[in-house]
Every structure is written in structure tokens, then in C-alpha cells.
C-alpha positions in Angstrom: 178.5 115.0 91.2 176.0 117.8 91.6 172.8 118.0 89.4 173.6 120.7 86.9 169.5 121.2 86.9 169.7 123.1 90.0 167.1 126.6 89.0 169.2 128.8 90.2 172.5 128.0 88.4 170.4 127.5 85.0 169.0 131.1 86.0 172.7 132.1 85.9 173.7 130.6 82.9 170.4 132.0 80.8 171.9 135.6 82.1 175.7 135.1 81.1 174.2 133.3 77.4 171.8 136.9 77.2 174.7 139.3 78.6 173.3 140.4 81.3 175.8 138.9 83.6 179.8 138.2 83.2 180.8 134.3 82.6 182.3 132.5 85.4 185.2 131.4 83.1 185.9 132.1 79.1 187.4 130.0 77.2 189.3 131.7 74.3 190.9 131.0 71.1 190.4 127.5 71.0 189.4 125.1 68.5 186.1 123.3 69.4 186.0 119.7 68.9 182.1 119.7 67.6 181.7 115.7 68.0 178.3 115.9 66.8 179.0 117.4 63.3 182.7 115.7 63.1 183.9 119.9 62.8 186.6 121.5 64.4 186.2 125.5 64.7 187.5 128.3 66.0 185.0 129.1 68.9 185.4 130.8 72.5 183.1 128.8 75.5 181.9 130.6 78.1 181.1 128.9 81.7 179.0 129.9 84.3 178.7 127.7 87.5 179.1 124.0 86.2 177.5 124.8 83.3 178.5 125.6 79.4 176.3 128.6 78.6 177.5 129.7 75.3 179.7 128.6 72.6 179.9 131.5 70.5 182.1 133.3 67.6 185.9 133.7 68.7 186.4 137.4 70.6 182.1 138.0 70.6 182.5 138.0 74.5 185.6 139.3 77.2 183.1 140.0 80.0 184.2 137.0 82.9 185.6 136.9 85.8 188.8 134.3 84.7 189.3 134.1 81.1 191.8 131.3 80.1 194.0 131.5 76.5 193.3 128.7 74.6 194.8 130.0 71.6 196.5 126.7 69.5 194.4 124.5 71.6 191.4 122.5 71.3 188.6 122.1 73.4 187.1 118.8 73.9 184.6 117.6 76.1 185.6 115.5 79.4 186.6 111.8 78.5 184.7 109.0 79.6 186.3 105.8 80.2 183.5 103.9 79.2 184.9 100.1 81.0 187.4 99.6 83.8 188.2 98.6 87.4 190.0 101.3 89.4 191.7 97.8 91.4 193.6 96.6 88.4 195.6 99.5 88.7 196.3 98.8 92.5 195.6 102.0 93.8 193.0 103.6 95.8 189.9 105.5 94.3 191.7 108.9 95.3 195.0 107.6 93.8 193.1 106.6 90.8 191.8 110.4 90.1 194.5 112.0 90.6 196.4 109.6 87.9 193.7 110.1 85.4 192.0 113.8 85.8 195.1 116.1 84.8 195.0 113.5 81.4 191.4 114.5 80.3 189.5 111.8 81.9 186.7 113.1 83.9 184.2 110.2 84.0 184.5 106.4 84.4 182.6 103.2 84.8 184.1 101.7 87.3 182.8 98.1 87.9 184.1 97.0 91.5 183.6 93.0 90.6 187.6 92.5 91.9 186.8 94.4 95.1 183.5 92.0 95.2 185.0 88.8 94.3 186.4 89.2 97.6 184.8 90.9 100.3 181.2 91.0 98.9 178.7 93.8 99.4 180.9 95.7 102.0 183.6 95.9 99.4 181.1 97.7 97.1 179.4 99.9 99.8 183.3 101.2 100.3 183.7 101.8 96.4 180.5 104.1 96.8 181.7 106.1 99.7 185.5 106.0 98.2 184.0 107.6 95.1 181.4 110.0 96.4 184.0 112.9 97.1 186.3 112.9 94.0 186.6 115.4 91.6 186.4 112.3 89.2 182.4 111.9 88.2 182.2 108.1 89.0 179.4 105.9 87.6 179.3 102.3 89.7 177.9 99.2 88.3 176.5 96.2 90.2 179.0 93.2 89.8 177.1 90.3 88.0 179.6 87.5 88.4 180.6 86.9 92.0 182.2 84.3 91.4 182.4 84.7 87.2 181.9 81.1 87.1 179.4 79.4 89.8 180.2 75.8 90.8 183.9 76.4 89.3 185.8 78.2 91.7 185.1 79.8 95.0 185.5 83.2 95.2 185.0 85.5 98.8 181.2 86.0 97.9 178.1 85.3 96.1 176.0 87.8 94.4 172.6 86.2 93.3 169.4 88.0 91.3 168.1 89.1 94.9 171.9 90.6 96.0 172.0 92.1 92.1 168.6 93.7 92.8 169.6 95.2 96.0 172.4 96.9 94.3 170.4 98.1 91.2 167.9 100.0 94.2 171.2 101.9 95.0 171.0 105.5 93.3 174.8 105.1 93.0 174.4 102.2 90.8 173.8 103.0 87.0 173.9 99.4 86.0 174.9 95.6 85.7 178.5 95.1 85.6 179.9 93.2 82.4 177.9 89.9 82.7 181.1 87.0 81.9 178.9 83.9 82.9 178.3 83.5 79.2 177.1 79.9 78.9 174.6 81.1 82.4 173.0 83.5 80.2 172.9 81.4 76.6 171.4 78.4 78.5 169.2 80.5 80.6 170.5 79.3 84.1 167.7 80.7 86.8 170.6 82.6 88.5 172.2 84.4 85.3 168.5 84.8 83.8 167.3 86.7 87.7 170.4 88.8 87.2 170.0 90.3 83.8 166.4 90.4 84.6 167.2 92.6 88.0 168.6 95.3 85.4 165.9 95.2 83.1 163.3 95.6 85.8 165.3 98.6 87.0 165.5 100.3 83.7 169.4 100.0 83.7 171.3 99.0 81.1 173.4 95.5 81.4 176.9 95.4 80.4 178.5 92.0 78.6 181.6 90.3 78.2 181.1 88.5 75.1 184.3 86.7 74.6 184.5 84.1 71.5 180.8 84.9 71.1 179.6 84.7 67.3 176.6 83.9 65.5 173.3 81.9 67.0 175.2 82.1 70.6 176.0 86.5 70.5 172.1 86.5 68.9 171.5 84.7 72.2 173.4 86.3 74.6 172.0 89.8 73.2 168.1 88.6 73.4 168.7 87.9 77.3 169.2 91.9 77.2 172.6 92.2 77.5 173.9 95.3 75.1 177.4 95.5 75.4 180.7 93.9 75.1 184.8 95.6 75.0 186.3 91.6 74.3 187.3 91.9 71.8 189.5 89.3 69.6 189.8 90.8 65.8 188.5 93.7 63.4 186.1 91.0 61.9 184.9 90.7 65.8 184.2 93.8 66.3 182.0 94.3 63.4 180.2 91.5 63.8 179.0 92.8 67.5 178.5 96.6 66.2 176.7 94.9 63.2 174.6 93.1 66.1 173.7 96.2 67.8 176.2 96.3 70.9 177.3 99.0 72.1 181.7 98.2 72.0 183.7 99.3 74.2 187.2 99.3 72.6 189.7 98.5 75.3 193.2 99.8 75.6 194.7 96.8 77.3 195.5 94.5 74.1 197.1 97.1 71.8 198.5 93.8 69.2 194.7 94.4 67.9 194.8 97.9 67.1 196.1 97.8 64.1 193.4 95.3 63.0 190.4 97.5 64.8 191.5 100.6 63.1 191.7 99.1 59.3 188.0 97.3 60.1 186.9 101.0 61.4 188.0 102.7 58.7 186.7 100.7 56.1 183.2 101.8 57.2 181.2 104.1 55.4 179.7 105.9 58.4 181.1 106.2 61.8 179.2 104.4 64.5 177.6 105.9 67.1 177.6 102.5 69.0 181.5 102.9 69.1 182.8 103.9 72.7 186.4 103.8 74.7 187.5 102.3 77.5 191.0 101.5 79.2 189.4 97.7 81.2 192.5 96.9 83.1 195.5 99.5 83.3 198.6 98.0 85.6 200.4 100.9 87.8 203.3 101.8 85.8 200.8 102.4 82.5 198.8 104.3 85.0 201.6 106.9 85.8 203.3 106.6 82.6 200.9 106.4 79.7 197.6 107.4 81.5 195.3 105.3 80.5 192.6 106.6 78.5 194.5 109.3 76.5 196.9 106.4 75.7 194.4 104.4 73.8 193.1 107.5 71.7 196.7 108.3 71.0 197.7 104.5 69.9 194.6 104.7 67.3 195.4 107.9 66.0 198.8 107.4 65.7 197.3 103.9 63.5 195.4 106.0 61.0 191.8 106.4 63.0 190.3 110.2 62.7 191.3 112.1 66.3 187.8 113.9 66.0 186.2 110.2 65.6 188.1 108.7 68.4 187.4 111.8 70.6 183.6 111.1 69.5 183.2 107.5 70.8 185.3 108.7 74.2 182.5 111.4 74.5 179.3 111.8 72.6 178.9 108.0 72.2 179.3 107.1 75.7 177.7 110.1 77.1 174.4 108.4 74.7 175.1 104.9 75.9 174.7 106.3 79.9 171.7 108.5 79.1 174.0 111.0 81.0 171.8 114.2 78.9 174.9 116.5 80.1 177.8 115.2 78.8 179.4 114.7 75.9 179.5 117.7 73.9 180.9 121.0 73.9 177.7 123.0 74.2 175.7 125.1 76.0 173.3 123.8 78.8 176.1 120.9 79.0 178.1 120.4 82.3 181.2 122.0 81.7 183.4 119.0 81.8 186.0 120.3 79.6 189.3 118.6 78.6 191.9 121.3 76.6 194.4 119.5 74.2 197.5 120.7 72.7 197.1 119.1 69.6 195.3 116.3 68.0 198.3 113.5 68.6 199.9 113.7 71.5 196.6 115.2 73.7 198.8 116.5 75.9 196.3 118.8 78.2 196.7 122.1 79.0 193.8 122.6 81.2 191.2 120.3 82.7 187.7 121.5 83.8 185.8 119.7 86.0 181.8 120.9 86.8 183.2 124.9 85.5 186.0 124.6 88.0 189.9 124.3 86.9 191.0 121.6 88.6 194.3 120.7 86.5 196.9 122.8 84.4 199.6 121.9 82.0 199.5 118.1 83.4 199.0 119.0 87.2 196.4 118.6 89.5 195.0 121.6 91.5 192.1 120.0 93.3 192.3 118.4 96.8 192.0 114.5 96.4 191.3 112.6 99.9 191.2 109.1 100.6 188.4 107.0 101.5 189.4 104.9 104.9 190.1 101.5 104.0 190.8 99.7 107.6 187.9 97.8 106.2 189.6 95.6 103.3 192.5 94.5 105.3 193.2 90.7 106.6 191.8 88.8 103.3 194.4 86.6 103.4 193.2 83.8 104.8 195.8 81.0 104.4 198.8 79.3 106.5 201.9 78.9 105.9 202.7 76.1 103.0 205.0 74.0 102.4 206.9 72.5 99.2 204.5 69.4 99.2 201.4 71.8 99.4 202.4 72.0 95.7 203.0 68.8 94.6 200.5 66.3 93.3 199.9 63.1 94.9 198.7 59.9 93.2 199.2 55.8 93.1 201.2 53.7 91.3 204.3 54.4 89.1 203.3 55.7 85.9 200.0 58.0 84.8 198.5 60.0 82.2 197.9 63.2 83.2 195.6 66.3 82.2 197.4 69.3 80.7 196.1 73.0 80.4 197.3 73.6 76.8 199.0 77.6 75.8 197.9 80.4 77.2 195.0 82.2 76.9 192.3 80.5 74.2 193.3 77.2 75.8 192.3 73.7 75.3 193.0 70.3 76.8 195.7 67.8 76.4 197.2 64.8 78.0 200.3 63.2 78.6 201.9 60.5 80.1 204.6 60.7 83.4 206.3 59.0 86.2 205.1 59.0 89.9 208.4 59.1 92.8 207.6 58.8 95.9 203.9 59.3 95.6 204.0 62.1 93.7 203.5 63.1 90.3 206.8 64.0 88.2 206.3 67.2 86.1 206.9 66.5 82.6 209.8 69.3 81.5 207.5 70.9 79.1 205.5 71.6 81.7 204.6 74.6 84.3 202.9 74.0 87.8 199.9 76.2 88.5 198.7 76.0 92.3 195.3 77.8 93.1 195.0 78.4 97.1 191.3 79.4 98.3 192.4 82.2 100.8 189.0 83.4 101.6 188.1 81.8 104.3 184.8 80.0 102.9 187.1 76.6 102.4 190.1 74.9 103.0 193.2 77.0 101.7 195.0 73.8 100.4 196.6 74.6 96.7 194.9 72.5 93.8 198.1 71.9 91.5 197.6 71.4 87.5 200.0 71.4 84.8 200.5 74.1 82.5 201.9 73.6 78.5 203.3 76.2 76.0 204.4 78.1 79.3 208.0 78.0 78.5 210.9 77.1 80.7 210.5 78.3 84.4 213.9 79.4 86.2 211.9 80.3 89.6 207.8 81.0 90.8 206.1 84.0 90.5 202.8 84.3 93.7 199.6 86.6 92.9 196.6 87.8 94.5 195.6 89.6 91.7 194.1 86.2 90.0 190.8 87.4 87.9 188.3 87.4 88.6 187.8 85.0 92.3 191.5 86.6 93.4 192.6 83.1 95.0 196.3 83.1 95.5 198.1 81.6 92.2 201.7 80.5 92.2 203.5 79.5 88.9 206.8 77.8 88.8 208.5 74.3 88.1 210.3 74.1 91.5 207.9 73.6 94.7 210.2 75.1 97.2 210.5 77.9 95.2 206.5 77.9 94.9 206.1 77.5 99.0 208.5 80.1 99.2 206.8 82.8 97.0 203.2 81.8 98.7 204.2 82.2 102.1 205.5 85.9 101.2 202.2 86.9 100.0 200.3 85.1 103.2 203.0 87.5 105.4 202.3 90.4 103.4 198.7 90.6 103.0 198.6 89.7 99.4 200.2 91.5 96.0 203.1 89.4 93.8 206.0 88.3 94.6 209.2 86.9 92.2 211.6 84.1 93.8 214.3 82.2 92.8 216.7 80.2 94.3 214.5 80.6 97.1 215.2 84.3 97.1 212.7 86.7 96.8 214.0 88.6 94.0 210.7 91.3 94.0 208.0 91.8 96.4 204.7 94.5 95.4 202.8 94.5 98.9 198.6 94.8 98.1 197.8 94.7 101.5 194.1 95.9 100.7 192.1 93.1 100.0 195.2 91.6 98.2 194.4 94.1 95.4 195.6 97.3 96.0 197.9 99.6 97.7 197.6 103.1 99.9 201.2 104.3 99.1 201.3 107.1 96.5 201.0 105.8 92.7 204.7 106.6 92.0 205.8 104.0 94.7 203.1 101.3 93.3 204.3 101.5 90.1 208.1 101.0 90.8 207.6 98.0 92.8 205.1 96.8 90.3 208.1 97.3 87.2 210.6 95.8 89.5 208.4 92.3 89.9 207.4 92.5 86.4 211.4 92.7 85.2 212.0 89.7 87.4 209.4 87.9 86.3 210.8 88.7 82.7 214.2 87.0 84.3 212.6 83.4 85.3 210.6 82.5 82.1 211.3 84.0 78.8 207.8 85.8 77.4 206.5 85.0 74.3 204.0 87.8 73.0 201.0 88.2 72.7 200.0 85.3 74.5 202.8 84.2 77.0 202.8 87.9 78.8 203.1 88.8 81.9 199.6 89.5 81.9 198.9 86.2 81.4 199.9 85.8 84.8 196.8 87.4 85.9 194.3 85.6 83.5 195.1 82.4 84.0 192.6 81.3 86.1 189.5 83.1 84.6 187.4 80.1 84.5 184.7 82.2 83.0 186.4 82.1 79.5 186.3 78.8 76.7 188.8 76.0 77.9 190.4 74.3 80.4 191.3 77.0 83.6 193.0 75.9 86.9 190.9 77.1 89.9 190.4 76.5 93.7 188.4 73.3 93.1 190.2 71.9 90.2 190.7 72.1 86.0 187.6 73.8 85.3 186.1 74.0 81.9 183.0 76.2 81.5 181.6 74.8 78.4 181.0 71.4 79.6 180.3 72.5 83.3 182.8 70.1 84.8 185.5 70.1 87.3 188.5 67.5 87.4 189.6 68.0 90.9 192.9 66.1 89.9 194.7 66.2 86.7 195.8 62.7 87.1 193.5 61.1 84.7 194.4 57.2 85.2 197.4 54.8 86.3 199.0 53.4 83.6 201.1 50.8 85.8 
């Protein structure tokens, strides 16, 4: 993104303020969405270069070379998507941008950890060059938690303090990625403690993920220097951490708490400037359909929160939070990152600016969008082909007691007792298989199998590469041909998520990049992503909020409280153990 501080194009924007040259662009007839007074008032904006240089009384000005009609409309500053990871929507950077820019998003913090988790430094170093070009003004964060949870799963790299401060040197990097080794930094581990520090010492700010965290343990966590968290669990959470002084980030990707963060919001008597957006995880067909950022502003509006207070904390607020001095407002010596709405509750745009320049109209994007190369992230999966017994879990004797990973998400442990045939351990019916395969490279790719409760009835297997946050390939399912089957799609594909049953695959979405993501157009991605999710929808019957397909994806994040099934075993972050097999003892 060019530096707006360039003497020459301030020279030119202290002539168009005084008159003494023509604007670049005028805006007309809109309604300014003033974030720092809460107004909204009929003002025209006049442009010159990438720069606002005058907001002024409605008509005061026709002198510019394009003058666009705003009339009806309202004029907003860009929106900046405060939280997310450009790979959980499977497309590239340039894919990305061109979803997102014709909706009113003009800057994100992208945190690349998925990209990291599996192909290290290189993976980043692509994400800087895949970024530099866009229209999309991109802020990259240094990934604190390859792997999320050290000693608990193997992911494709390791990122220590000195790695971290390597990144942090980078001009491209404006910070630490959301730091999820929560017990690391409570107990004080040397590793988690050298990569907060690395962010302090560079004087940029570190993000959190402060899951379940409450009381003496979020005083703690905060104190290390960590200022931020977007997980969320309730309206009671989330003023606790903006009572704490965290700057939130409200996430878009479990709307079942709006509801509850709206009604906590409102019920304060002044609107916090801590408050910011951001979209975290946004699957393909959301992507294309709902576009991320503007979806979560409309889904709060439409619950009761103020549009101009929403639009504040997707603006102003997170402008603050990135010290970015030229963003955020709709004002002059700002960079004229403009987003034109509609109206106030659909934010339908009319007209996106990007650095004074139109770049999308009426929902369509005008700019050229390139892609990056990415030759680079292909071949990460680095597994053989398995077979049914790959998935099955071998022990002694005739009857045992077994480990259970109990409901999804907030799990906890249980036990139960089964019969062993033939060496191997018979699957209770209340039970789902979960099979973790390292795939790469830095072990054996042999599947760790545990048993899964509260995951309903499985009528087939489900295969993913897209397994936060180490990205090991995951199968689900009750049948282990049916589980070989799905895995050995994925290992012939390059990666993505696969649906069988029967031993038919019933939907295949190919993420041959770094098992992650996808070069086809968006449009593509997202239809084979909807056709696995509706088959996945026909082999176990979903249960919301919890048993989701999402779920699918979160299963093994080892990071979080409870029991999670990983490469090396049941891991359980809390107690800092790993049971490599969930037979617990032989009962005869």
C-alpha cells in the first residue's frame, strides 16, 4: 500500500482543500458516516490522489475531474477485518480480494498460521509476496503457535522466540498472530514467554486467543502482554475481556451468539472503543454468498446493534488498535479508503474506493487482481496409501476399558468398557472413530485412532486436510473401509475433504495447495465445497450448535480445554499429557 505521506501528493491535496486545484474525484450527495461523533450528515468528500482532502457542505464544490452521485447513499470509511485467515476460505490471496473488495472490505489482518502450520517460513514469505500486489491493503501477523500446542501434536514446522523475532524484523509484519498456547503463556513456559516477548521488544502489538479464559487466568494471560482476544463464548464473556482491557474482536463465524453479544452491548452506557470486527474463519460458499465482513455487521444490525456503532468498531476502532493514523474515518488527510452503502441494513455497496481510485461499482470489481505463483505449496501430502486396519485399534486380551473424547467442542473425558475380536478394539455403537494421520513428512504417517461420543450415528467417513490448526489428515466415520477409502482420496488428490459411503465417494473438494486451498475461481470452490458439506449432512445427522459441520474442522485443536485426538495421541492441554492409546486397561 503506498505511503499516503508522500510531499508531493499532500502538496496536492492542500491545493484541492484551498481551491486552487480541481479534486481528483467528488463525492456527492452522500450521507457521511462520522464514526467519531456517532453523526450521520449530508456532506460531499472530495479526493485528490489517495488522499481525502475535504469533507465539506453538500454542493460547496463541482470543480473535479470525476464526480460520482451519491445521492441516497452513505459514505463510510473502508472496512477492516480486524481477525482472519484468507486459507479458511480455500482460495488464493487474489481470489480472496476479489470476494471481499466489491463488499466494502478494504483492509484485513490476515494471520497465515494454517499456511505455517504446514510449510513453515516459506509458507509465510509466499503470503507476503501473494499479498504485496492486491488492491486489498493486507496487514500480516507472525504466527505464534506452530504447532498451537508443542509436545501435543506435530504439525509441518516449529516457530520458536528466535523464528517469531525474525518475522517481527519483517516490515510486512505488524504483529504476533493470535497467541492460542494459553496454559504456555499463564505458566510462563520459556518458549511462549520468548514469543510474546519478541513482540514487545519490537513494539508490536500481540494478538490472543483467550478461549474459556476468566478471572486470575485472563488477568494472567493479559500481564504476559497479550491485548487481544475474538473467542468468544457469551455476552457475559465478552464484557468481562472489554472490562479487562482487551481489545475484542467480534467474530462472524458463531452467529448462535449474536443475539447474546448484541443485548450485553447494548446494555452499556457508552460504546467501547475497544470493540472491533472480524470474520476469523469464512468457508467458500459464505465467501461468495454472504461476503464475509458485511455479513457480520448486517446479522448485528438486523439483532438491534446501532449500524453507525457497528460501522465504528469495523473502522475507527480497529484503525486505533493498528496505529494505522490513516484509516478509519471519513476525513480529510485520511487515505481515501472509502466504502458507499446503499442503506444502513442491507450495506449493499454502490461504489468502493481503494487509495482515491474506483476499484468496484454496484457489487463489481474494476481492478485487475493477479495471482501470486504457488508451484511452491504443492506435494504436502506426505502419506501412503492406507488400509482399513490403518484405522482400527489394536490391543490384548478380550475385554477393555477404553478412553472416550466426550461431545463436541468444550469436551471432556470419559470411559467405557468394550470387547476386543481379533485383536482389535470393537467400537462401542455410541461411538465415532477419529483417525489423525501425520502427513508432513517430520514422522511416521500412521493414523492414531480414538473414540469419539455425542457424535451421533455415522452412515459413512468424512477425510480433511483442513484440521486446525497442525492440518494432519482427519477421517471420521464408524466403518474402516469406508475410512481407508476416504483417506486414500485425499493422499491421491493432494489434500481437501472428501464424503464416502458404501465405499463410494459421494463428494470430493480438491485443496491441492498445501492441502488448504484451491487456484480454481471462488465460484467453483464454493460448489464443491456445498456439495461435500450436503453429503456430509447425509451420513450423520447434525445437531447445532455443537455437532456442525464445522466441527469437523475443530476437532483436533489441541490447543483448546479437554481431551483432543491428535497425531501422537488424546491430548489434553491442561494437564500436559498424551495417551498414545485410548485403551486404558484389560479387563479380562
Amino acid at each position: 500500500m503506498k505511503s499516503i505521506d508522500d510531499p508531493a501528493m499532500r502538496a496536492a491535496a492542500v491545493e484541492a482543500a484551498r481551491g486552487e486545484r480541481p479534486f481528483d474525484l467528488l463525492i456527492s450527495g452522500g450521507t457521511v458516516v462520522d464514526v467519531a461523533t456517532g453523526e450521520l450528515r449530508q456532506a460531499d468528500v472530495g479526493l485528490s490522489g489517495g488522499l481525502i482532502a475535504a469533507v465539506m457542505p453538500p454542493g460547496a464544490r463541482r470543480d473535479a475531474v470525476e464526480i460520482i452521485d451519491a445521492g441516497g447513499a452513505f459514505v463510510s470509511p473502508g472496512l477492516i477485518d480486524m481477525h482472519m485467515h484468507v486459507e479458511s476460505s480455500m482460495v488464493t490471496p487474489a481470489t480472496y480480494a476479489k470476494a471481499v473488495l466489491p463488499r466494502g472490505v478494504t483492509t484485513i489482518v490476515w494471520d497465515p498460521h494454517e499456511l505455517a502450520n504446514v510449510a513453515g517460513v516459506p509458507a509465510v514469505d509466499w503470503a507476503i509476496e501473494a499479498s504485496r500486489r492486491l488492491p486489498l491493503d493486507t496487514t500480516l501477523l507472525a504466527p505464534s503457535c506452530v504447532p498451537s500446542a508443542p509436545g501435543l501434536e506435530r504439525a509441518g514446522a516449529d516457530f520458536g522466540p528466535e523464528t517469531i523475532a525474525g518475522l517481527l524484523a519483517r516490515p510486512e509484519i505488524g504483529g504476533i498472530a493470535e497467541v492460542m498456547n494459553m496454559e504456555g503463556v499463564i505458566s510462563g513456559s520459556p518458549r511462549m514467554s520468548g514469543i510474546v516477548n519478541a513482540g514487545l521488544d519490537a513494539g508490536k502489538p500481540v494478538f490472543g486467543h483467550a478461549r474459556g479464559l476468566s478471572g486470575d487466568r485472563l488477568s494472567a494471560f493479559i500481564s504476559a502482554g497479550v491485548s487481544s482476544d475474538h473467542e468468544l463464548t457469551s455476552g457475559d464473556d465478552l464484557l468481562e475481556k472489554l472490562r479487562a482491557g482487551l481489545t475484542v474482536e467480534l467474530r462472524g463465524s458463531h452467529p448462535y451468539l449474536f443475539d447474546d453479544f448484541v443485548e450485553a452491548l447494548n446494555q452499556l452506557p457508552v460504546w467501547p472503543q475497544t470493540l472491533t470486527l472480524c470474520t476469523d474463519d469464512v468457508f467458500p460458499d459464505d465467501l461468495m454468498t454472504g461476503g464475509g465482513m458485511v455479513a457480520l455487521i448486517r446479522a448485528l444490525v438486523e439483532r438491534g446493534l446501532p449500524a453507525v456503532q457497528a460501522l465504528q468498531a469495523a473502522t475507527l476502532n480497529a484503525a486505533r488498535r493498528l496505529n494505522r493514523t490513516d484509516l478509519g474515518l471519513i476525513a480529510a488527510g485520511r487515505r481515501a479508503n472509502i466504502a458507499i452503502f446503499e442503506d444502513l441494513d442491507t450495506f449493499s455497496t454502490r461504489h468502493v474506493i481503494v487509495d482515491g481510485k474506483v476499484i468496484a461499482s454496484d457489487g463489481r470489481l474494476n481492478a485487475a487482481v493477479s495471482d501470486h505463483p504457488s508451484g511452491m505449496l504443492k506435494g504436502s501430502m506426505k502419506v501412503e496409501p492406507l488400509s482399513p486396519d490403518d484405522f482400527r485399534v489394536q490391543t490384548e486380551g478380550t475385554r477393555v476399558e477404553i478412553a472416550t473424547i466426550d461431545q463436541p467442542r468444550f469436551t471432556r473425558w470419559g470411559r467405557t468398557e468394550t470387547e476386543v475380536e481379533n485383536g482389535f478394539v470393537v467400537a462401542p455403537d455410541d461411538v465415532t472413530l477419529i483417525s489423525v494421520v501425520h502427513r508432513h513428512g517430520k514422522a511416521e504417517a500412521r493414523p492414531k485412532t480414538g473414540f469419539l461420543r455425542g457424535w451421533g450415528k455415522w452412515r459413512g467417513a468424512f477425510a480433511t486436510t483442513v484440521s486446525h490448526d497442525s492440518h494432519n489428515l482427519t477421517v471420521f466415520g464408524r466403518n474402516p473401509e469406508d475410512m481407508a477409502t476416504a483417506a486414500n482420496a485425499l493422499i491421491e488428490s493432494g489434500g481437501g475433504m472428501v464424503v464416502v459411503a458404501d465405499g463410494k465417494v459421494e463428494a470430493l473438494l480438491a485443496l491441492p495447495l498445501l492441502g488448504l486451498i484451491s487456484d480454481a475461481p471462488l465460484e467453483e470452490v464454493a460448489r464443491n465445497f456445498e456439495a461435500v458439506r450436503n453429503a456430509a449432512g447425509t451420513i450423520v445427522d447434525w445437531e447445532p450448535p455443537y455437532l456442525t459441520f464445522k466441527a469437523l474442522v475443530g476437532a483436533t485443536l489441541a490447543c483448546n480445554a479437554g481431551p483432543h485426538q491428535t497425531d501422537l495421541g488424546i491430548a489434553d492441554v491442561e494437564t500436559g499429557t498424551v495417551l498414545e492409546s485410548p485403551v486404558l486397561r484389560q479387563v479380562f
